[in-house]
C-alpha positions as CSV (number, residue, x, y, z in Angstrom):
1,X,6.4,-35.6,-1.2
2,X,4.3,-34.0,-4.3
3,X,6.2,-33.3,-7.5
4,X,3.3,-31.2,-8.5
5,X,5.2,-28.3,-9.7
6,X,3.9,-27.1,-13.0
7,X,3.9,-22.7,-13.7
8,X,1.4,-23.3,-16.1
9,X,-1.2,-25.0,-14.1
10,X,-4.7,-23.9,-16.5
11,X,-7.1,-22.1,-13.9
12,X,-9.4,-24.6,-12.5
13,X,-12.7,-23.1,-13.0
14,X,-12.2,-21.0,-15.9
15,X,-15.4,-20.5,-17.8
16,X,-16.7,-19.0,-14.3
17,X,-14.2,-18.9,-11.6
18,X,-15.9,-16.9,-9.5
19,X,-19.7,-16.4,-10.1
20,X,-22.3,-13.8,-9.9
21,X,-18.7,-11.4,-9.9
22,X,-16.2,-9.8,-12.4
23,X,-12.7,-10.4,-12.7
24,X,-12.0,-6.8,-12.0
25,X,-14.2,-6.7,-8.9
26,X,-13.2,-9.9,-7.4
27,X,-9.2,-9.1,-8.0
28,X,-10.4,-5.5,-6.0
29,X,-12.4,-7.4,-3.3
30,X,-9.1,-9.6,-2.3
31,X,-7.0,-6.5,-2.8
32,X,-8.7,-4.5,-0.2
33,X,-9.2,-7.6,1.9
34,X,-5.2,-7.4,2.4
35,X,-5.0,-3.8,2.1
36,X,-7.0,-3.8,5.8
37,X,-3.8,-5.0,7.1
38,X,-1.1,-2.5,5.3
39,X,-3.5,0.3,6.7
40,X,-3.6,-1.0,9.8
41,X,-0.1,-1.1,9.9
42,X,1.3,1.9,8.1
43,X,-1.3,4.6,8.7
44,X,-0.1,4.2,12.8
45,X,3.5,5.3,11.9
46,X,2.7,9.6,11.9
47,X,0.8,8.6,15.1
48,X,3.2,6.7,16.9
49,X,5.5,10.1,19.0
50,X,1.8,11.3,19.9
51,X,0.7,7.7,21.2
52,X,3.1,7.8,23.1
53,X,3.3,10.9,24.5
54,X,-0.1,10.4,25.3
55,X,0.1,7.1,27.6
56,X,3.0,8.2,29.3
57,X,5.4,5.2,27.0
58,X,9.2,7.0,27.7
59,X,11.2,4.6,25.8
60,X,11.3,5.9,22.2
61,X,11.9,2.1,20.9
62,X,9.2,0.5,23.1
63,X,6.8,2.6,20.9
64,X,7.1,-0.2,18.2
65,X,5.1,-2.6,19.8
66,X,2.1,-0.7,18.5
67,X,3.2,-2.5,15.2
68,X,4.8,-5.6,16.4
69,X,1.5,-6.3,19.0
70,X,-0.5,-6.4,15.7
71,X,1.7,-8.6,14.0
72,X,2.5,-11.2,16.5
73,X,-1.5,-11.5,16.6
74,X,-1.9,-11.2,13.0
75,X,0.6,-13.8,12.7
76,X,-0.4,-16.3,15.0
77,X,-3.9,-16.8,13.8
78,X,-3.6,-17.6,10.5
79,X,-2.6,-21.2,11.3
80,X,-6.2,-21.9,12.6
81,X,-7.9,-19.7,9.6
82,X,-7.4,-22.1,7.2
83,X,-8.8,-25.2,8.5
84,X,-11.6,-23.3,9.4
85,X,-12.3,-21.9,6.1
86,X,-11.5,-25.7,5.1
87,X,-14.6,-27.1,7.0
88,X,-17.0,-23.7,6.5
89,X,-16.8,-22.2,3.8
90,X,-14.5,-19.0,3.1
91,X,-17.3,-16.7,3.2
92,X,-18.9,-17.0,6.8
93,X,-15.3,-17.1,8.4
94,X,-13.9,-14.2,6.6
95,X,-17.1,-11.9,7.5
96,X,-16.3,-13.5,11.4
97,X,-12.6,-12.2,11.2
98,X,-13.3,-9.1,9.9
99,X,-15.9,-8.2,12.6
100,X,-13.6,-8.9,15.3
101,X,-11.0,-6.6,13.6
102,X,-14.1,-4.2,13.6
103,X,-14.6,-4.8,16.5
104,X,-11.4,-4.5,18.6
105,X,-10.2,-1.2,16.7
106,X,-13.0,0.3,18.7
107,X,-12.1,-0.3,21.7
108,X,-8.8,1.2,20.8
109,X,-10.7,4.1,20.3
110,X,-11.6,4.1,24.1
111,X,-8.8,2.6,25.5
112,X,-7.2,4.1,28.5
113,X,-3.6,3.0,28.4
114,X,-0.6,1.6,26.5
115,X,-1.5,-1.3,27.6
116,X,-5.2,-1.9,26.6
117,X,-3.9,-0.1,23.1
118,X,-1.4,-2.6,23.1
119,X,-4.1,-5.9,23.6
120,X,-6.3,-4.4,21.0
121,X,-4.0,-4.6,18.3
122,X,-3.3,-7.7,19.2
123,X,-6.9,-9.0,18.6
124,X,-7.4,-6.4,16.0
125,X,-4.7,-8.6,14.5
126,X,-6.4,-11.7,15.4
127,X,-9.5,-11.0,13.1
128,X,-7.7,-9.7,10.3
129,X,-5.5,-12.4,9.9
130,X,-8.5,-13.7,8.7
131,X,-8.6,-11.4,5.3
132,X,-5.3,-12.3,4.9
133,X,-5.5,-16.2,4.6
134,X,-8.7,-16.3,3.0
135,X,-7.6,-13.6,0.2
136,X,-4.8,-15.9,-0.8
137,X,-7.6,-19.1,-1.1
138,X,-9.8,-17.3,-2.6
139,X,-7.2,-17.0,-5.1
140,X,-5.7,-20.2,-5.1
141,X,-9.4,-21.8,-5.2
142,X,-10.1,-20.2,-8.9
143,X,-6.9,-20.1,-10.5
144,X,-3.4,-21.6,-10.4
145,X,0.0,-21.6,-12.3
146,X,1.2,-18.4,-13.6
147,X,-2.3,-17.6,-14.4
148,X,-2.2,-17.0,-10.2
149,X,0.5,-15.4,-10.3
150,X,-0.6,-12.2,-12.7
151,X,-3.9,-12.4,-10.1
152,X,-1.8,-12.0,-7.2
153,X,0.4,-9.4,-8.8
154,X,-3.0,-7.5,-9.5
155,X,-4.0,-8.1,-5.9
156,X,-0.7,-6.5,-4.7
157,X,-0.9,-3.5,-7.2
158,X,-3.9,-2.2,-4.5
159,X,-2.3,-3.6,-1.8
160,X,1.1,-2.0,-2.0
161,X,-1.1,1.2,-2.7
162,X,-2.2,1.6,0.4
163,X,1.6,1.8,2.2
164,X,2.0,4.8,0.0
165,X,-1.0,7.3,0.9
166,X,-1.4,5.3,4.5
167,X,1.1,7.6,6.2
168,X,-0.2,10.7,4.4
169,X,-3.7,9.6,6.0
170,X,-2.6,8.9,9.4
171,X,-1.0,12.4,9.3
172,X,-3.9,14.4,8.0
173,X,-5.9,12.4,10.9
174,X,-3.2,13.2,13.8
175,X,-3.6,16.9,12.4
176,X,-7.2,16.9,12.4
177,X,-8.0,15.2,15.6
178,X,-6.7,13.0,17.9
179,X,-4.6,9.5,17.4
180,X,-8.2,7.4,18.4
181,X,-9.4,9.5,14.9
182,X,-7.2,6.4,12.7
183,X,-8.8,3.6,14.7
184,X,-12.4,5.2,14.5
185,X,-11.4,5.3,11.1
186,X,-9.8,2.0,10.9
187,X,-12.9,0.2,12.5
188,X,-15.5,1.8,9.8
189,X,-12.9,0.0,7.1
190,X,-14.0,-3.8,8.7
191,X,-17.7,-2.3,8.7
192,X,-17.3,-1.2,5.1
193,X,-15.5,-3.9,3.9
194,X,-17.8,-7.1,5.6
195,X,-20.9,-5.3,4.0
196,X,-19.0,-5.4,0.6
197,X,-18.6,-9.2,1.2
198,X,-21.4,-9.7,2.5
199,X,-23.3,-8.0,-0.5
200,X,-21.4,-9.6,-3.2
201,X,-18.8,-11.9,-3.2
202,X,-19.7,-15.1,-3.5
203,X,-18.5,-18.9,-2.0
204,X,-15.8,-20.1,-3.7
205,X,-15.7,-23.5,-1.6
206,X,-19.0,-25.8,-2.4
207,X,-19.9,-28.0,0.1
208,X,-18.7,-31.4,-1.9
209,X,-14.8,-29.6,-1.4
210,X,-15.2,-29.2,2.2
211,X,-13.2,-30.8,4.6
212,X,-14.2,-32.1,8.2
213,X,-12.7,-30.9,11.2
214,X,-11.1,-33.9,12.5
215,X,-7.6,-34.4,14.3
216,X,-6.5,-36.9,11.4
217,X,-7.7,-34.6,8.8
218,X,-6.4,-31.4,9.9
219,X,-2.8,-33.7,10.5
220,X,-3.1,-35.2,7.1
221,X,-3.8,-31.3,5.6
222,X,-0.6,-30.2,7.3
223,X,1.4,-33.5,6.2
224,X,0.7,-32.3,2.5
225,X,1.8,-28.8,3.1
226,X,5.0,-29.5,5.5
227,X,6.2,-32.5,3.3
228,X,6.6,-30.5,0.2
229,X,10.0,-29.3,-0.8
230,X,8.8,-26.6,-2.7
231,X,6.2,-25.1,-0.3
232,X,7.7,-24.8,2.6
233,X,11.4,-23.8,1.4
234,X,9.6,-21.0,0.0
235,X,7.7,-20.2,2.5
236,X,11.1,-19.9,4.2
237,X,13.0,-17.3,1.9
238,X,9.5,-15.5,2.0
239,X,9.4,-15.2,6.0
240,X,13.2,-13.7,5.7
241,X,12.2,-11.4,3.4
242,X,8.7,-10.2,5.0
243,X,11.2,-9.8,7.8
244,X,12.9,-7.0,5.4
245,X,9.4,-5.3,5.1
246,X,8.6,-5.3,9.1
247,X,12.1,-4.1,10.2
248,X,12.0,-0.9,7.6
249,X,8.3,-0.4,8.7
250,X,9.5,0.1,12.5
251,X,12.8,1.8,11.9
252,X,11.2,4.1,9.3
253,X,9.8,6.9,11.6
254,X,12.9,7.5,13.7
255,X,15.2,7.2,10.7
256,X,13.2,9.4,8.5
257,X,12.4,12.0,11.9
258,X,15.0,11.8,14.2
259,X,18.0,11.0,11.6
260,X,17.6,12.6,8.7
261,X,15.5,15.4,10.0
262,X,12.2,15.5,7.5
263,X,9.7,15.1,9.9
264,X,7.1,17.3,8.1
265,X,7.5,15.6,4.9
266,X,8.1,12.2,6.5
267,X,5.1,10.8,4.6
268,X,6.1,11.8,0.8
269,X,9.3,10.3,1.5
270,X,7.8,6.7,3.1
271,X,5.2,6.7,-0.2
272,X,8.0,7.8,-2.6
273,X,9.5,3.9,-1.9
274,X,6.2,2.3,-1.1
275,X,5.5,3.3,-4.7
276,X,8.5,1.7,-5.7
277,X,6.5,-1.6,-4.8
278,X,3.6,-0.8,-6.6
279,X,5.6,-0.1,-9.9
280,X,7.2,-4.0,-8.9
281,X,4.0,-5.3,-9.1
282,X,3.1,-3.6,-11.8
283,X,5.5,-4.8,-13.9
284,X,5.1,-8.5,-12.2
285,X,1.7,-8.9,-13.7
286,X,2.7,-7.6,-17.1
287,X,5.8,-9.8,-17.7
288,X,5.4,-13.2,-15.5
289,X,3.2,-15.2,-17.4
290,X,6.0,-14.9,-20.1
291,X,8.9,-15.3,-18.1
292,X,8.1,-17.6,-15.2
293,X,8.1,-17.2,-11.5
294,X,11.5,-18.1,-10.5
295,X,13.1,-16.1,-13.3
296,X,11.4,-13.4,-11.7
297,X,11.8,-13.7,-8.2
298,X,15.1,-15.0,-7.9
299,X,16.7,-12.3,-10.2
300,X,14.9,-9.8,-7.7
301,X,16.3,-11.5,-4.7
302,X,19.9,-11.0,-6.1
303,X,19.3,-7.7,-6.5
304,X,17.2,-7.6,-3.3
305,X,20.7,-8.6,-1.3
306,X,22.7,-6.9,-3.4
307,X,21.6,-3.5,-2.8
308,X,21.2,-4.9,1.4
309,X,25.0,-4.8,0.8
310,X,25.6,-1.8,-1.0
311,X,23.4,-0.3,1.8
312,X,25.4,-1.4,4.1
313,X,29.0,0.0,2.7
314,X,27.2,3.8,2.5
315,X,26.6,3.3,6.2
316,X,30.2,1.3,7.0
317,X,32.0,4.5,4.6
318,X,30.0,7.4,6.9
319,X,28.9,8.8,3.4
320,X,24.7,7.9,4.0
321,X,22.8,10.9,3.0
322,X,18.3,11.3,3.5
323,X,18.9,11.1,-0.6
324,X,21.0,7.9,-0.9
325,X,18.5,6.2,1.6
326,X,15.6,6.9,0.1
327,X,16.8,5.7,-3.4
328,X,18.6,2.4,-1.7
329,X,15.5,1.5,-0.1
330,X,13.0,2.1,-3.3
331,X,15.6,-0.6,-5.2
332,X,15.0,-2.5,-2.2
333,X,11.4,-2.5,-2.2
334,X,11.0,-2.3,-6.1
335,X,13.1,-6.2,-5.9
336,X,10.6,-6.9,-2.4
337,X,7.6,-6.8,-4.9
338,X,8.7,-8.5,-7.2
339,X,9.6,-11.3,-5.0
340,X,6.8,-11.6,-2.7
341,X,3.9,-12.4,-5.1
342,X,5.9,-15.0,-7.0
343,X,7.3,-16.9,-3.5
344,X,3.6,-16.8,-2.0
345,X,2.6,-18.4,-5.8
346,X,5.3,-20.5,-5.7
347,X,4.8,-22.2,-2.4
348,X,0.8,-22.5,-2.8
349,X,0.8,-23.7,-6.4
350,X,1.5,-27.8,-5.5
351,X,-0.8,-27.8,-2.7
352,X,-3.9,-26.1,-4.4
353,X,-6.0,-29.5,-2.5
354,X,-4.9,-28.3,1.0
355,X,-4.9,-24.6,0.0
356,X,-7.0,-23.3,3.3
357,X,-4.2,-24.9,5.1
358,X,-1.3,-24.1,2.8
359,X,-2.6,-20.4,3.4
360,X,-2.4,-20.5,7.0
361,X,0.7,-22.3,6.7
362,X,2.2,-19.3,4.3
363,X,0.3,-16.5,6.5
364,X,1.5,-18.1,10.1
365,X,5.1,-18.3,9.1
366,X,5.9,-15.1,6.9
367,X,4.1,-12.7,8.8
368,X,5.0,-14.1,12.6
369,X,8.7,-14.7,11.4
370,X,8.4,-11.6,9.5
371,X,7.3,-9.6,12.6
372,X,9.8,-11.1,15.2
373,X,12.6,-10.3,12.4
374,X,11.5,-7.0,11.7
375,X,11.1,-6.6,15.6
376,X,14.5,-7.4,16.0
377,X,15.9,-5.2,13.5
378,X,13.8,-1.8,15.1
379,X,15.2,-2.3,18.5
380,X,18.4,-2.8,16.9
381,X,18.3,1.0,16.0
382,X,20.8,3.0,17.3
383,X,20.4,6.9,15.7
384,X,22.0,5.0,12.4
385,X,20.3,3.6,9.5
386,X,23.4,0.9,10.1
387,X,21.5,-1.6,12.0
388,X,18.6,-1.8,9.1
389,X,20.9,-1.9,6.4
390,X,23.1,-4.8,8.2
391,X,19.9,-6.4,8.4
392,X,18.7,-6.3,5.1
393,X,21.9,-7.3,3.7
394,X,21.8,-10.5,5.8
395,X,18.3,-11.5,5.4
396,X,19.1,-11.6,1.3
397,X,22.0,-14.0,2.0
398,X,19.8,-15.8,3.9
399,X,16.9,-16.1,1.8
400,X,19.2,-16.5,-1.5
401,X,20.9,-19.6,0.5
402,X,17.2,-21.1,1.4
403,X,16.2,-21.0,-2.5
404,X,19.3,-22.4,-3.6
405,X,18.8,-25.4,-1.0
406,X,14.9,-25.7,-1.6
407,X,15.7,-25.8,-5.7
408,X,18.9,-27.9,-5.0
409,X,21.4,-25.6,-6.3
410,X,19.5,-24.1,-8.8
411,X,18.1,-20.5,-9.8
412,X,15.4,-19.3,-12.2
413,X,14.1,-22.9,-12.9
414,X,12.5,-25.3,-10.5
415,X,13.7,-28.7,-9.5
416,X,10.8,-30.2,-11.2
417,X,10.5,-28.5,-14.7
């Protein structure tokens, strides 16, 4: 098992990590490479009531496999994107994913029932799960220690972005034309995006670090990743929280419209907490390179299940207003993004040889587990915010308990410092 475990790894490459580009550009390149998949996910929710209204789907929850579909193929895919990127490079693989997302949002734009709608977010899913891996490697390939850490903090300062004006888009589409509008818009992202890649950013894999594709090889890749304490106990506690994330995403359109009421302003009121996230990482890349990951993180996970229970008691007491929620949840999500960056880090610092694979490994788990977690807690909804907030509260316990057995007993240092 590797005791590689240092937060101050020194970045690897460091007089030209990433050449022929600029740290600014190459932090917003793997920004919007994720930020494909918050759009993808958030700008749908407005649409959702007119989706299905459209192809005839009765059952309000059922509605939620628009998101789920894309997550269970977002999820599943990034275990083989790694060890492709691995053996050819992250460039040529990345461009490949991204046309299929391309691709398959649209035929969403033509398809003619819930079904077909359903299969191309699936695939859509399938290509960008590409981004998704690669954009952590590509960040794990040039730096490590904290020094990662601030990068991916950057990275989720964009990212997070998008969940705040992605509702706000999808609802001045819906109002402009019809639902097919966001995937027509949606598809001209991948185009955009893969002609950015293609344009400028460059290989961060040579050739001499390339590993064959070989049954022993891609067994001995996983052996590092899945025999390491560190990585995949936090890879854990990240896919219980991601499952946090997912089951507010699917809830939040019924709470928000047929709960509380708001449906006209339903989409300041999602970005008023997905900013909350933004000003997490934010404040992540401005204080973790003095502090430390785990200082970080696992003070945000206390207050992460803390507030899951005080959540909770507001629904228990019957005293829940739109006002309470929306200030509960942007805690919540301020202490999610804080977290997230600094458990991702965390997981792939030990295993920067196998980081391809570590990346799938990370992507596979946290957003699969994520998605069937956050599936369970949407259908759970019963015209209550009860059934989130029960959730959210026992997902903290959870993940607090997986930290403390992954850093054997302790918080805010690691095993090995």
């Amino acid at each position: 098992m590797s005791t590689s475990n240092s937060e101050n790894t020194a970045d690897k490459t460091a007089d030209s990590p990433h050449p022929g580009m600029g740290f600014a550009e190459f932090v917003t390149i793997v920004a919007a490479m994720m930020a494909v998949n918050a759009l993808a996910i958030d700008i749908m929710l407005p649409a959702l009531p007119a989706i299905g209204e459209t192809l005839n789907v009765s059952e309000a929850n059922r509605i939620q496999l628009v998101i789920t579909a894309y997550l269970l193929g977002f999820g599943f895919t990034q275990l083989f994107y790694g060890t492709l990127s691995d053996r050819f490079g992250r460039k040529p693989v990345l461009v490949i994913g991204l046309l299929i997302y391309a691709g398959f949002g649209a035929f969403s734009v033509v398809a003619a029932s819930f079904e077909q709608v359903l299969f191309a977010r699936v695939m859509q899913g399938v290509g960008a799960a590409a981004s998704r891996v690669i954009a952590l490697s590509l960040v794990r390939d040039c730096y490590g220690g904290r020094r990662m850490a601030k990068v991916m903090s950057l990275v989720m300062i964009v990212f997070i972005a998008v969940p705040v004006v992605a509702p706000s888009i999808g609802q001045a589409l819906v109002l402009l034309g019809p639902w097919r509008l966001i995937f027509a818009v949606l598809t001209l992202m991948g185009v955009v995006l893969v002609a950015w890649i293609l344009l400028r950013l460059p290989e961060t894999l040579p050739p001499e670090r390339r590993t064959a594709i070989s049954p022993a090889g891609i067994a001995a890749s996983f052996r590092i990743v899945l025999t390491n304490r560190i990585t995949v106990g936090y890879a854990f506690a990240a896919t219980v929280v991601m499952g946090s994330l997912f089951g507010f995403i699917n809830s939040a359109q019924q709470i928000f419209v047929d709960v509380f009421e708001i449906g006209a302003i339903f989409p300041l009121a999602f970005a008023s907490i997905a900013l909350f996230m933004a000003m997490a990482s934010i404040t992540n890349s401005r204080v973790v390179e003095r502090l430390g990951m785990r200082r970080v993180s696992h003070s945000a996970l206390l207050l992460f299940t803390g507030v899951g229970v005080l959540h909770s008691a507001f629904n228990l007491l019957g005293i829940e207003t739109v006002w309470s929620f929306i200030a509960l949840q942007a805690i919540t999500m301020f202490a999610f993004g804080l977290i997230m960056p600094n458990f991702n880090s965390i997981a792939l610092d030990p295993v920067g040889e196998v980081a391809g694979t570590a990346s799938s490994f990370l992507g596979f788990i946290t957003t699969l587990g994520g998605a069937l977690l956050g599936y369970f807690i949407g259908q759970a909804f019963d015209g209550t915010p009860l059934p989130m907030a029960l959730g959210f509260a026992a997902l903290g316990v959870v993940a607090t308990a997986i930290v403390l057995f992954t850093e054997q007993g302790r918080l805010f240092k690691g095993i090995y410092d």
